[in-house]
mmCIF file of the C-alpha atoms, coordinates in Angstrom:
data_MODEL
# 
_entry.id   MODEL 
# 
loop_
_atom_site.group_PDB 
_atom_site.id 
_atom_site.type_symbol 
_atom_site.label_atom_id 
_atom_site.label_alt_id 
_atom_site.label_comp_id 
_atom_site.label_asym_id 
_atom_site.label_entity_id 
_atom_site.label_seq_id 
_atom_site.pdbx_PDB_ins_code 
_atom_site.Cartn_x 
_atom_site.Cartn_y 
_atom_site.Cartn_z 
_atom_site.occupancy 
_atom_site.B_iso_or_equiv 
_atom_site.pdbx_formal_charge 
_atom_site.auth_seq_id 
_atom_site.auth_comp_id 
_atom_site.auth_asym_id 
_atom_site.auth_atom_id 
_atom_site.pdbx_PDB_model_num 
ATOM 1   C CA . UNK A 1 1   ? 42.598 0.549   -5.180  1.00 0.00 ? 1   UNK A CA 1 
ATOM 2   C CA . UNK A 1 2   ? 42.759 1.453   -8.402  1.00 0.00 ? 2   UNK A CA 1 
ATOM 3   C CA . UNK A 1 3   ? 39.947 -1.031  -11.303 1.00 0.00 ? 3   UNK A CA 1 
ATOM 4   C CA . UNK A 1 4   ? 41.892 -3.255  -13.120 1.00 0.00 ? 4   UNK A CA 1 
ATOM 5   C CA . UNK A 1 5   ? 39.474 -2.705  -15.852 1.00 0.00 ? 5   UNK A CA 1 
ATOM 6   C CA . UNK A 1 6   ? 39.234 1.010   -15.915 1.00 0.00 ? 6   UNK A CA 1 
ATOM 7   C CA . UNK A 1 7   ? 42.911 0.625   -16.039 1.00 0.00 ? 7   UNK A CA 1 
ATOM 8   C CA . UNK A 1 8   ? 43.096 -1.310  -18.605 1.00 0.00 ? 8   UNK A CA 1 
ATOM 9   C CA . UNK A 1 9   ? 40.897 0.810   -20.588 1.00 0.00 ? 9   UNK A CA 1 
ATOM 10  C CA . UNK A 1 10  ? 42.977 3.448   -20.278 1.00 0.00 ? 10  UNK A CA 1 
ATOM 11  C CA . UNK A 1 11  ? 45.862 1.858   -21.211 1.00 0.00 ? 11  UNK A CA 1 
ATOM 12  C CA . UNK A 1 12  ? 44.763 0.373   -24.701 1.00 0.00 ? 12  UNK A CA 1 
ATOM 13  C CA . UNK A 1 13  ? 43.140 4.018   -25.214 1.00 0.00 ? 13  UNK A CA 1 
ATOM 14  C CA . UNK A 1 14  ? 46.545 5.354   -24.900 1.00 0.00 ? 14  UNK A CA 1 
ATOM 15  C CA . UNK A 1 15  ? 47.912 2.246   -26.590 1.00 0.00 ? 15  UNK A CA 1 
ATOM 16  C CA . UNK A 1 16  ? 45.666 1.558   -29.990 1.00 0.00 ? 16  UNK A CA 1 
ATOM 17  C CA . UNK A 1 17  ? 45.605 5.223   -31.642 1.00 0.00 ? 17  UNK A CA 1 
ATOM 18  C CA . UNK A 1 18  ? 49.578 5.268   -31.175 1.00 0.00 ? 18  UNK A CA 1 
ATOM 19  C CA . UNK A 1 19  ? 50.140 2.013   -32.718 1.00 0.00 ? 19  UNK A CA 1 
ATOM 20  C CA . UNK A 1 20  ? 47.943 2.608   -36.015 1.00 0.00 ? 20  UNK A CA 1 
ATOM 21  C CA . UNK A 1 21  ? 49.661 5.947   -36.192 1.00 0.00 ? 21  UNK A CA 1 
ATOM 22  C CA . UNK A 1 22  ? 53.282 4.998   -35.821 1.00 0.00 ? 22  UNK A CA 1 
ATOM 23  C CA . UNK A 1 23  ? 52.148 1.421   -38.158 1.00 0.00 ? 23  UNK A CA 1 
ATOM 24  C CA . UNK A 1 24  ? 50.886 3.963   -40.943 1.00 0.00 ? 24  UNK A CA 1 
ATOM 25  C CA . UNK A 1 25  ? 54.522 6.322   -40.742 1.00 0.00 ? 25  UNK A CA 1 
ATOM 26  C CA . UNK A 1 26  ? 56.556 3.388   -40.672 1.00 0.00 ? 26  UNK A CA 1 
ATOM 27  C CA . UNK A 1 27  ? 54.445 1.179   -43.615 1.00 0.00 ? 27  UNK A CA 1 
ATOM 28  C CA . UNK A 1 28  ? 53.632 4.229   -45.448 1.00 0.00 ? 28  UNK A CA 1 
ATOM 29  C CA . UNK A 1 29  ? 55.799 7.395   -45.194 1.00 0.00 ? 29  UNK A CA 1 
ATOM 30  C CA . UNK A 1 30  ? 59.228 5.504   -44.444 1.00 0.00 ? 30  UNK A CA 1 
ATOM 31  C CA . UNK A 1 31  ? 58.117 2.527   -46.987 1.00 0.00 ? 31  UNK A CA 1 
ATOM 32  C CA . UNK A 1 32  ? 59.070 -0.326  -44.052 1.00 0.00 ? 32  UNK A CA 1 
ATOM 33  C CA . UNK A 1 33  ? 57.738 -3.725  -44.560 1.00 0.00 ? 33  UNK A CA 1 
ATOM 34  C CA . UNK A 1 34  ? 54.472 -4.976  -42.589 1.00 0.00 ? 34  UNK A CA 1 
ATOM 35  C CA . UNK A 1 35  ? 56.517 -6.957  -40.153 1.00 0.00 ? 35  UNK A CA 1 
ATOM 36  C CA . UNK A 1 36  ? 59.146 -4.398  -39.572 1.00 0.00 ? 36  UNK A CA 1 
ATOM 37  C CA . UNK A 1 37  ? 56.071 -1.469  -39.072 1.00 0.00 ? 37  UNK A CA 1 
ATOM 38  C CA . UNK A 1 38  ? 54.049 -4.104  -37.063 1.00 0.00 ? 38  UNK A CA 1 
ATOM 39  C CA . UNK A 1 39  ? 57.013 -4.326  -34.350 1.00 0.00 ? 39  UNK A CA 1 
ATOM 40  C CA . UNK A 1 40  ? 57.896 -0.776  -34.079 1.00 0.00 ? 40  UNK A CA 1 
ATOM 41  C CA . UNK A 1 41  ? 54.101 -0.465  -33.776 1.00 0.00 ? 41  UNK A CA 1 
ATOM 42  C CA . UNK A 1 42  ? 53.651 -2.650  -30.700 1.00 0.00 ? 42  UNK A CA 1 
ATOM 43  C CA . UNK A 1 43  ? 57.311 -1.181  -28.866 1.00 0.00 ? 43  UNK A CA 1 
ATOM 44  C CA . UNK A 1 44  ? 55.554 1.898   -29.576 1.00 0.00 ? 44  UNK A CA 1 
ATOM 45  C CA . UNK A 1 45  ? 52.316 1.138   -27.932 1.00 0.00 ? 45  UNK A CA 1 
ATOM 46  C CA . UNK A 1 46  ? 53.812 -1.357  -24.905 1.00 0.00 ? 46  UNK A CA 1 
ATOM 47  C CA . UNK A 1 47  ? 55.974 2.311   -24.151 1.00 0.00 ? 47  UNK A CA 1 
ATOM 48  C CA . UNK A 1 48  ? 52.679 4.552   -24.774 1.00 0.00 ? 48  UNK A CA 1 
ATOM 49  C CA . UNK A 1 49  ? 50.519 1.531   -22.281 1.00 0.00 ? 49  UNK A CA 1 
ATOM 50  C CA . UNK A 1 50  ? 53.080 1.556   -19.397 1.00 0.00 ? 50  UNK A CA 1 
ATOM 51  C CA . UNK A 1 51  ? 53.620 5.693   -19.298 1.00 0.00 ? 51  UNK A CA 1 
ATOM 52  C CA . UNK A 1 52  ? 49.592 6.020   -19.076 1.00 0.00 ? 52  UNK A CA 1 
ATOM 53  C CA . UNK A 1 53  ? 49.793 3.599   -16.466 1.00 0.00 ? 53  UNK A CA 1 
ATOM 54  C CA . UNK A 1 54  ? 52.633 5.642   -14.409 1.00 0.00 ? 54  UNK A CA 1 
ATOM 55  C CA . UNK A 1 55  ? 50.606 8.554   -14.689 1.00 0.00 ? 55  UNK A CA 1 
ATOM 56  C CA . UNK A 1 56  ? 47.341 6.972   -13.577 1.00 0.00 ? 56  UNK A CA 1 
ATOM 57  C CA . UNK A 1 57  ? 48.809 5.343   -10.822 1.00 0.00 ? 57  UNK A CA 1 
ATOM 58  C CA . UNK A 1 58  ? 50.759 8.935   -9.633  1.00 0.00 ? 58  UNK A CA 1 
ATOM 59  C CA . UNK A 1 59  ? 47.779 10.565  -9.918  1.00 0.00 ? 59  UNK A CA 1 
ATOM 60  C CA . UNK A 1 60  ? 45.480 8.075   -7.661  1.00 0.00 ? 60  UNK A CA 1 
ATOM 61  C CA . UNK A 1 61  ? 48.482 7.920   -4.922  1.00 0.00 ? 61  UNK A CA 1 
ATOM 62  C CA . UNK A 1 62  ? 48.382 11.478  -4.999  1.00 0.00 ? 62  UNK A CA 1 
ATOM 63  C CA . UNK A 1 63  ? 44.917 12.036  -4.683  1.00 0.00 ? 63  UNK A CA 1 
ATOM 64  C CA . UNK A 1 64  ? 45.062 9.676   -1.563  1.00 0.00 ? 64  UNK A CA 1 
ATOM 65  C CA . UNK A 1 65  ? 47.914 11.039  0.023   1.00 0.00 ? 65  UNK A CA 1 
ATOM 66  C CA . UNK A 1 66  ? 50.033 8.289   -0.481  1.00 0.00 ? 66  UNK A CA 1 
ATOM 67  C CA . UNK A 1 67  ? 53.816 7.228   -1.752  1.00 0.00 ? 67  UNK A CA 1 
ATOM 68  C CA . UNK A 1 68  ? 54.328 4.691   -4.853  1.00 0.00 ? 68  UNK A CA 1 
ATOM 69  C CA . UNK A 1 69  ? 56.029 2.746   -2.089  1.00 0.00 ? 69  UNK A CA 1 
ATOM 70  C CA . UNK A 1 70  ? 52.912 2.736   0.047   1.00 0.00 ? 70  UNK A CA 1 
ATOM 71  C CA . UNK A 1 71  ? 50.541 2.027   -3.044  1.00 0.00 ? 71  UNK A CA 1 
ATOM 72  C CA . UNK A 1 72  ? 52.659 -1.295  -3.875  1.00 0.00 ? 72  UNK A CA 1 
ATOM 73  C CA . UNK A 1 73  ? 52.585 -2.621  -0.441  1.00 0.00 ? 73  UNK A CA 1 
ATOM 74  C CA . UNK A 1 74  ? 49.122 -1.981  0.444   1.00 0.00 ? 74  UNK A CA 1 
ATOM 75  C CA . UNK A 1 75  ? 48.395 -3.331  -3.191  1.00 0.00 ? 75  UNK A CA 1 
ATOM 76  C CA . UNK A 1 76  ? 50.618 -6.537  -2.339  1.00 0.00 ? 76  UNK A CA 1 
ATOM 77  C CA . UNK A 1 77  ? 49.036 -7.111  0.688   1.00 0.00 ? 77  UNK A CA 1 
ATOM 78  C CA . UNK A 1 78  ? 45.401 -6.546  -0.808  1.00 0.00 ? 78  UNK A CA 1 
ATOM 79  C CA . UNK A 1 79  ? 45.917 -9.394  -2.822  1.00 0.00 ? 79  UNK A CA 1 
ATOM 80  C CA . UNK A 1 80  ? 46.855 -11.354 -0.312  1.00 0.00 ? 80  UNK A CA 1 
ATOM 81  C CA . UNK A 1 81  ? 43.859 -10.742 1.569   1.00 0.00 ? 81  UNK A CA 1 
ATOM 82  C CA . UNK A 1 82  ? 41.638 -11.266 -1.180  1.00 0.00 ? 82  UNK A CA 1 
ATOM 83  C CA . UNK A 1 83  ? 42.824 -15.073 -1.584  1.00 0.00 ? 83  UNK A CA 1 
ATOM 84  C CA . UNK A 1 84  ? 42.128 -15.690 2.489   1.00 0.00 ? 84  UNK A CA 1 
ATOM 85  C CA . UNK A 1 85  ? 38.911 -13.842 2.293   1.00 0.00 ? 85  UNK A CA 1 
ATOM 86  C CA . UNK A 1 86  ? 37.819 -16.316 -1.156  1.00 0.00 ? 86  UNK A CA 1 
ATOM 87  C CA . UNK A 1 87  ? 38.814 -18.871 1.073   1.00 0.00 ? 87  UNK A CA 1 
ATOM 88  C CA . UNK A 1 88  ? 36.739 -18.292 4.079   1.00 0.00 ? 88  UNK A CA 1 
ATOM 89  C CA . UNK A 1 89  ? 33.492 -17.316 1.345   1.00 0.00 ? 89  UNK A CA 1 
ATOM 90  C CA . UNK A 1 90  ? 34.065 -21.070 0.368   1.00 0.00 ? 90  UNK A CA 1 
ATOM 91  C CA . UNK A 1 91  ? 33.367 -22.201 3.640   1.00 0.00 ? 91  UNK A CA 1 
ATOM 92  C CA . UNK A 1 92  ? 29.431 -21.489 3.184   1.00 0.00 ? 92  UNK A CA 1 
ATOM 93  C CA . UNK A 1 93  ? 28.961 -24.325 1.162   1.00 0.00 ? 93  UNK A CA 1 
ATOM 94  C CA . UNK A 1 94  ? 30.576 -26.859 3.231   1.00 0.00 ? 94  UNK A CA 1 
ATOM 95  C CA . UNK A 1 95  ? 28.779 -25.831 6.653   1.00 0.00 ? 95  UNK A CA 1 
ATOM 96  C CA . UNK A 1 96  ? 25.930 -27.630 7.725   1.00 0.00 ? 96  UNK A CA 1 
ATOM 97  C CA . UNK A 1 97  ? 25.136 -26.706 11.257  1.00 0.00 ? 97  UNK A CA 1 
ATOM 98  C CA . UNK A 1 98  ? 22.918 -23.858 11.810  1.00 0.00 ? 98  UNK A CA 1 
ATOM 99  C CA . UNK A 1 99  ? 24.582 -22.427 14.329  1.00 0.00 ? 99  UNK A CA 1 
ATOM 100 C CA . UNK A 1 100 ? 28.502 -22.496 12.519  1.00 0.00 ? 100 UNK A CA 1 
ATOM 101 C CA . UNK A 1 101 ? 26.615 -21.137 9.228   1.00 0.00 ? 101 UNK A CA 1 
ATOM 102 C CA . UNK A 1 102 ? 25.926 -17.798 11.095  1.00 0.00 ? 102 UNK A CA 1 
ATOM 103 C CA . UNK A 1 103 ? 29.095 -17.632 12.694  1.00 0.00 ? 103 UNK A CA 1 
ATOM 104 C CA . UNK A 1 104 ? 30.858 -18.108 9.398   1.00 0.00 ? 104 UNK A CA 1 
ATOM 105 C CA . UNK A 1 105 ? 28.453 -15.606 7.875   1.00 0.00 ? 105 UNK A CA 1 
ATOM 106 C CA . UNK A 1 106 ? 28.741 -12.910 10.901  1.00 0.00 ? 106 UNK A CA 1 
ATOM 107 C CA . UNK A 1 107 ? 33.011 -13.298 10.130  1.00 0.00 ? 107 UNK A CA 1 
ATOM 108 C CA . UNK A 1 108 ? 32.655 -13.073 6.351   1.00 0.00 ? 108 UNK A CA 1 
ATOM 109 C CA . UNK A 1 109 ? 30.244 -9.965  6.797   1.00 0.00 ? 109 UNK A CA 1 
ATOM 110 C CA . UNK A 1 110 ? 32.736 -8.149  8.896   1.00 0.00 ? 110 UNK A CA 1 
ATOM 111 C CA . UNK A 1 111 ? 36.035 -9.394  6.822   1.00 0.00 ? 111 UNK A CA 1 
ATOM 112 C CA . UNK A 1 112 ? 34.148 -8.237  3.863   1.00 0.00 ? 112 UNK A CA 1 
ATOM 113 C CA . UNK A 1 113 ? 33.343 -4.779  5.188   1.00 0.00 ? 113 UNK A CA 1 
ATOM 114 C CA . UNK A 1 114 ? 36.715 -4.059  6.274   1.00 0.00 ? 114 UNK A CA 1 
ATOM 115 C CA . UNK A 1 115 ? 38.601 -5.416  3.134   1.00 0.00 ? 115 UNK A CA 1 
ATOM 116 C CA . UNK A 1 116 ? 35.707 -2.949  1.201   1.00 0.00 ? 116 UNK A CA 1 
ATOM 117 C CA . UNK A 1 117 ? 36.574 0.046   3.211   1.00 0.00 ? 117 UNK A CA 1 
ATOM 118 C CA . UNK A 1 118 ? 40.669 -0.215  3.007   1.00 0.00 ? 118 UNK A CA 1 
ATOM 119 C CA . UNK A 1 119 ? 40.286 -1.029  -0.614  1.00 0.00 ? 119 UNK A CA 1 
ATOM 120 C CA . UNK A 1 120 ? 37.960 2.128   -1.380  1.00 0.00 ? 120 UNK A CA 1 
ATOM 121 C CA . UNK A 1 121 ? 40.026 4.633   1.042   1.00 0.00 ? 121 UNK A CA 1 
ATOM 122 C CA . UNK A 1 122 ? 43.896 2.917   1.078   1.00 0.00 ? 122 UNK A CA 1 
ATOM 123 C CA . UNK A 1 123 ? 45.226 4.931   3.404   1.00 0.00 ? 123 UNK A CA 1 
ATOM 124 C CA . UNK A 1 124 ? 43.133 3.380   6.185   1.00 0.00 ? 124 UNK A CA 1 
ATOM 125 C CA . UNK A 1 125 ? 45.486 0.347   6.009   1.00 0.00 ? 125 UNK A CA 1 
ATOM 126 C CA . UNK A 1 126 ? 47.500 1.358   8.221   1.00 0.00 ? 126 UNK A CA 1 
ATOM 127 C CA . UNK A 1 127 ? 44.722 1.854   10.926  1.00 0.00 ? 127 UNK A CA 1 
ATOM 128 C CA . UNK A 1 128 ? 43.727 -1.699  9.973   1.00 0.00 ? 128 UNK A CA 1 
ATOM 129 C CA . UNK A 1 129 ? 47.261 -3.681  10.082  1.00 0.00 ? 129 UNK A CA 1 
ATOM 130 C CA . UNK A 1 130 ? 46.626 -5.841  13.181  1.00 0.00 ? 130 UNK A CA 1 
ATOM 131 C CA . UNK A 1 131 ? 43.220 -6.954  10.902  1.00 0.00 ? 131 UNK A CA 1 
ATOM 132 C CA . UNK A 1 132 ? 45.714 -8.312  7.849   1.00 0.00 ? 132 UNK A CA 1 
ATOM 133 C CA . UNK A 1 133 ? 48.631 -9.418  9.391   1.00 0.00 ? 133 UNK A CA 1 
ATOM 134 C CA . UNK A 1 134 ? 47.092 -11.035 12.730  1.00 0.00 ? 134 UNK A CA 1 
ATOM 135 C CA . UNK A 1 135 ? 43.099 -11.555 12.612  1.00 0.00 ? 135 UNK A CA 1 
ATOM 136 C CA . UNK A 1 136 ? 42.257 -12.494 9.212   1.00 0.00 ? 136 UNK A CA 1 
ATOM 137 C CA . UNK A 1 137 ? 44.703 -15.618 9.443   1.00 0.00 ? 137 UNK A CA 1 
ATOM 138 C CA . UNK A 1 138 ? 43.882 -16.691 12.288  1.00 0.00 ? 138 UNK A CA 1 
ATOM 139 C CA . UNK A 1 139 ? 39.863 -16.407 11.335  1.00 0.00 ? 139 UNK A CA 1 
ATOM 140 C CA . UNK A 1 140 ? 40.809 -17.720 7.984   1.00 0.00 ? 140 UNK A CA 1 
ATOM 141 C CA . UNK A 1 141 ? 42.555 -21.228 9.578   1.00 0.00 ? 141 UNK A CA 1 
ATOM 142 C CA . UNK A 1 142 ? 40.622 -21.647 12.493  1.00 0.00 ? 142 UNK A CA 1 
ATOM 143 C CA . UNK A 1 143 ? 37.409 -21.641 10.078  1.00 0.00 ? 143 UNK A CA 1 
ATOM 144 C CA . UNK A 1 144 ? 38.733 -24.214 7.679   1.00 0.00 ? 144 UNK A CA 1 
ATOM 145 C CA . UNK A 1 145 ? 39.461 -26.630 10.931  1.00 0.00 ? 145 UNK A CA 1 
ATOM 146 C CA . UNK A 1 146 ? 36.498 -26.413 12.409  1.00 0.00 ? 146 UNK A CA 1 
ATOM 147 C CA . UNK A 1 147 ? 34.334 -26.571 9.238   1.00 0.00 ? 147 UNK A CA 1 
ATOM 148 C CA . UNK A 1 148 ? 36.410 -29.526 8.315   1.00 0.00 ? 148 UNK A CA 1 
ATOM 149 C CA . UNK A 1 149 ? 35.965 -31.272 12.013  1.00 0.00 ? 149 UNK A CA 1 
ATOM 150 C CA . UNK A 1 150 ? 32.034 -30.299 12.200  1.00 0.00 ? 150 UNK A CA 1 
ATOM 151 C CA . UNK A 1 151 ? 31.341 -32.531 9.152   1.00 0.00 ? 151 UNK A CA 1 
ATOM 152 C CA . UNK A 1 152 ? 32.849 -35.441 10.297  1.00 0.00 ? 152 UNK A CA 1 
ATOM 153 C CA . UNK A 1 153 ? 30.481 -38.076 10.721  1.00 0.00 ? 153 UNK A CA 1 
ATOM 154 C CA . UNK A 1 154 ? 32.116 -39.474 13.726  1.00 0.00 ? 154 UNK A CA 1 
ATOM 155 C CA . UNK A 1 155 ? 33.009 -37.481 17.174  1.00 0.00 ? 155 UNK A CA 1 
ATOM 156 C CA . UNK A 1 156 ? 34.593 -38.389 20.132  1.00 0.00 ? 156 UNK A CA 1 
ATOM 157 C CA . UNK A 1 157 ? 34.864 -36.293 23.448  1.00 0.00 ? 157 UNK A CA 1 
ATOM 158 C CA . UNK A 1 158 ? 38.094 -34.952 22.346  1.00 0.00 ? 158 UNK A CA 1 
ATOM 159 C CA . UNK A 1 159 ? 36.518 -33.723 18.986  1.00 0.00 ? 159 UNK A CA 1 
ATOM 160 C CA . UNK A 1 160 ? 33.376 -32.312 20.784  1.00 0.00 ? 160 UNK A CA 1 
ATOM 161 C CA . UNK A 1 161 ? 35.831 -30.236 23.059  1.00 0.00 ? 161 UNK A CA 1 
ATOM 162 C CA . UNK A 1 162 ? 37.952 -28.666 20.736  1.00 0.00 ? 162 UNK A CA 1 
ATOM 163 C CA . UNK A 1 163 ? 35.010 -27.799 18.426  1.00 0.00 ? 163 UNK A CA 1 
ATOM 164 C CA . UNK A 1 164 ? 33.375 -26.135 21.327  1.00 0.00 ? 164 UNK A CA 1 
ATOM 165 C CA . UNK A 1 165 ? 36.813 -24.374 21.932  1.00 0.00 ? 165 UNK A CA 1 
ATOM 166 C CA . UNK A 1 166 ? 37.353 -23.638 18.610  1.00 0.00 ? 166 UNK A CA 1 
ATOM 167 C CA . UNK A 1 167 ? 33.801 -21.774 18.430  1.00 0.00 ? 167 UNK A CA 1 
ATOM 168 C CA . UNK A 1 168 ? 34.798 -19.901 21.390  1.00 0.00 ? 168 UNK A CA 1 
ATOM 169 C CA . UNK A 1 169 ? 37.912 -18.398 19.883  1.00 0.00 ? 169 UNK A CA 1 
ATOM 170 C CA . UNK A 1 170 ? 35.654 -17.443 17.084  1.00 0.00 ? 170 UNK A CA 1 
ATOM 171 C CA . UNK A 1 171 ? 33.755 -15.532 19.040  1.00 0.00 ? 171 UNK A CA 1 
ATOM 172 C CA . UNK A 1 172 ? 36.605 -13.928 20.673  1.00 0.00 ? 172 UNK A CA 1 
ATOM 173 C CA . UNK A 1 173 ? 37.857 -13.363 16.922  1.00 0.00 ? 173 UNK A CA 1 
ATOM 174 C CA . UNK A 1 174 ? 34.540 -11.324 15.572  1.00 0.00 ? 174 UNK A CA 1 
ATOM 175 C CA . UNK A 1 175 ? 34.789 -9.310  18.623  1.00 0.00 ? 175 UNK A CA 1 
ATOM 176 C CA . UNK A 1 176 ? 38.112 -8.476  17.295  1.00 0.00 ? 176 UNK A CA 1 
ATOM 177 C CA . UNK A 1 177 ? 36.864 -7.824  14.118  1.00 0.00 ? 177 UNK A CA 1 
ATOM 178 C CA . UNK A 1 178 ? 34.069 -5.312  15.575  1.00 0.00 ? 178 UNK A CA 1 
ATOM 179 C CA . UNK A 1 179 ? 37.090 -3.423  16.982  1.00 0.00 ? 179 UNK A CA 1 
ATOM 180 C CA . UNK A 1 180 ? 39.156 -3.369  14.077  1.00 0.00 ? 180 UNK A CA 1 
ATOM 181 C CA . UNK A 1 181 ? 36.014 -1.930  12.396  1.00 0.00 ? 181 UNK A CA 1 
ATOM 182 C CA . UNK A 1 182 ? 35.219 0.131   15.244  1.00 0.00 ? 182 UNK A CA 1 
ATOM 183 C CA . UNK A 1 183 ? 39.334 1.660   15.095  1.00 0.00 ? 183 UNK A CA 1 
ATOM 184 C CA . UNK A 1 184 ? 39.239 2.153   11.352  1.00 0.00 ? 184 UNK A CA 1 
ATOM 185 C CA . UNK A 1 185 ? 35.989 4.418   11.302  1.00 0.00 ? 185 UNK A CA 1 
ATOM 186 C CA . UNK A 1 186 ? 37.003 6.049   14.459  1.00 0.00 ? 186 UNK A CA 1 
ATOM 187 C CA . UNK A 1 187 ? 37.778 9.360   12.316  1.00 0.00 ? 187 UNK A CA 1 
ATOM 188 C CA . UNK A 1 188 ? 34.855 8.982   10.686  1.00 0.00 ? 188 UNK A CA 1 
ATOM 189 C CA . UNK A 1 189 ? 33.067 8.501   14.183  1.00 0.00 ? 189 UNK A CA 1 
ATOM 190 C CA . UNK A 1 190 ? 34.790 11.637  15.512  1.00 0.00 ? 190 UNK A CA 1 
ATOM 191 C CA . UNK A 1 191 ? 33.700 13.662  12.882  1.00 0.00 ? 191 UNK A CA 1 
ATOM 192 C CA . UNK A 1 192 ? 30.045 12.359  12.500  1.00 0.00 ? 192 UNK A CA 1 
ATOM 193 C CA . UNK A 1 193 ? 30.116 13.554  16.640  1.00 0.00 ? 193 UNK A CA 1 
ATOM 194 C CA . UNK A 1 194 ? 31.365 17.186  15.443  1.00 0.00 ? 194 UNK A CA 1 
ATOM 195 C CA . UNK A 1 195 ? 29.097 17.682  12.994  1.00 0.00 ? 195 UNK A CA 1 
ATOM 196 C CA . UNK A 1 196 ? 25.847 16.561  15.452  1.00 0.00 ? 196 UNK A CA 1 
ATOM 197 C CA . UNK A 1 197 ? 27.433 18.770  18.022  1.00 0.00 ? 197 UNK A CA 1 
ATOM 198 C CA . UNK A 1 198 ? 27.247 21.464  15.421  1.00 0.00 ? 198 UNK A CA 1 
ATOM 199 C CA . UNK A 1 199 ? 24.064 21.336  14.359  1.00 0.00 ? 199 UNK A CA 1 
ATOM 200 C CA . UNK A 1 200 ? 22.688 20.357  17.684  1.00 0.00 ? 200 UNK A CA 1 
ATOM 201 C CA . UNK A 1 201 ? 23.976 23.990  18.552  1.00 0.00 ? 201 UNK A CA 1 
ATOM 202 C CA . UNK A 1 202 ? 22.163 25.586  15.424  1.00 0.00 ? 202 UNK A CA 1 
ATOM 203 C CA . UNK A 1 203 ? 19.061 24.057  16.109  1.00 0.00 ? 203 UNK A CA 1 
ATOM 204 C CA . UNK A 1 204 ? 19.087 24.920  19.905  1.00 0.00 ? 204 UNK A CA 1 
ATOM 205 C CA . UNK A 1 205 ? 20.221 28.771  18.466  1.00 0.00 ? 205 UNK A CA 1 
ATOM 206 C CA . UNK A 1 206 ? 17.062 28.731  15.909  1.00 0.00 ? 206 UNK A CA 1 
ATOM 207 C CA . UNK A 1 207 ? 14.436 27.551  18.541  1.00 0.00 ? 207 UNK A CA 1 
ATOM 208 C CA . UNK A 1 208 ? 15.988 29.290  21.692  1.00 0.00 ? 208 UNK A CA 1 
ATOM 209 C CA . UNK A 1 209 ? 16.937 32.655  19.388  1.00 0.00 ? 209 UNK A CA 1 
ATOM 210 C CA . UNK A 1 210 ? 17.801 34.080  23.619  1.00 0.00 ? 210 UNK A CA 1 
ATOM 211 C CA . UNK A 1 211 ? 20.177 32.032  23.954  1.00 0.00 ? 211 UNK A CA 1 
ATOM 212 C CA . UNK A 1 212 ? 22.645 33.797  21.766  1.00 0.00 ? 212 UNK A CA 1 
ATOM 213 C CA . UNK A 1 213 ? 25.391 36.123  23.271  1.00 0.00 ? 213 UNK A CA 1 
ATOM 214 C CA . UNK A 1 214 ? 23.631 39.529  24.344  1.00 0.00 ? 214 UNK A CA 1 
ATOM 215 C CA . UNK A 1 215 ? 25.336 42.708  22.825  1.00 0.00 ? 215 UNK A CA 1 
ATOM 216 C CA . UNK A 1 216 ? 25.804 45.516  25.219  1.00 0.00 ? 216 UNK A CA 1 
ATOM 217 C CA . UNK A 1 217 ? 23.451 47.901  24.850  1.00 0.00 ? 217 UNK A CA 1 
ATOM 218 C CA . UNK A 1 218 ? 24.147 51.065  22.806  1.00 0.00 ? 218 UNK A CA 1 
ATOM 219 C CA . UNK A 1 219 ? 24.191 54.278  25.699  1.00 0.00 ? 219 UNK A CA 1 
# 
């Protein structure tokens, strides 16, 4: 998605010059008082700040391929993500079983690389939907439960079962990651195939110059 920060930037770039331009008109040419210039001034700029952000953000949906429409929701539900994934990244420092520290750290690994990829290329979103609105909720609670169960100092059979269960299903759940990672580079895989086919030909073509068509000979 689009930096914040570079945003930003761009925005006061826009922003500053304007406002010590139209301050210096209105304070010097049209003899208005600081206060008065000072306010004009900052309408001036806020106007100036939120045009260079509609073009910046028309220009990076259309660069993507996307709608306005589709920039807001993915951006929406970005954000959203970002909270559940800070979540499950806290979980690290309450886990104290060898075996649950890798499993957290195998789920943030793969949440991580997904939430990466859509954010870099947005229009993979929508290969990665069942990942935000299914997966990542379910990782993101079933973690905190079973982080929260495995430190308790007392355990029961009941406890032991359901941990064991719970571990399980988050097993089952980084498989389902792999997939979702598998089915949003799967264009990427497809192509990457292509291109090996390709040069797999060229090289055979070089070595095996023979193997090329034969033109008829010339009678």
């Amino acid at each position: 998605m689009i930096n914040p920060f570079l945003s930003f930037f761009i925005r006061a770039a826009a922003a500053v010059p304007v406002m010590a331009i139209v301050w210096m008109i209105c304070f010097f040419l049209y003899s208005q008082g600081a206060m008065l210039a000072s306010l004009i001034a900052a309408i001036a700029g806020i106007a100036v700040s939120y045009i260079a952000k509609w073009v910046t953000v028309r220009k990076w949906v259309k660069k993507h391929g996307l709608t306005r429409k589709d920039y807001a929701y993915i951006y929406r539900n970005l954000k959203e993500s970002r909270k559940k994934i800070k979540r499950l990244q806290k979980l690290f420092f309450r886990v104290r079983n060898i075996k649950a520290f890798k499993q957290i750290f195998d789920l943030n690994r793969l949440v991580s690389k997904i939430y990466s990829i859509v954010k870099k290329d947005p229009k993979r979103f929508f290969q990665a939907e069942k990942f935000f609105f299914y997966h990542l909720d379910s990782i993101v609670e079933l973690s905190e439960k079973y982080t929260f169960l495995l430190a308790q100092p007392v355990k029961n059979d009941k406890l032991y079962h359901n941990l064991y269960e719970t571990r399980d299903t988050l097993e089952e759940l980084t498989e389902s990651l792999e997939n979702d990672l598998y089915h949003i580079l799967s264009d990427d895989i497809g192509h990457l195939e292509f291109e090996l086919d390709v040069a797999k030909h060229s090289l055979k073509t070089m070595t095996h110059p023979h193997l090329e068509d034969k033109r008829s000979p010339i009678k």
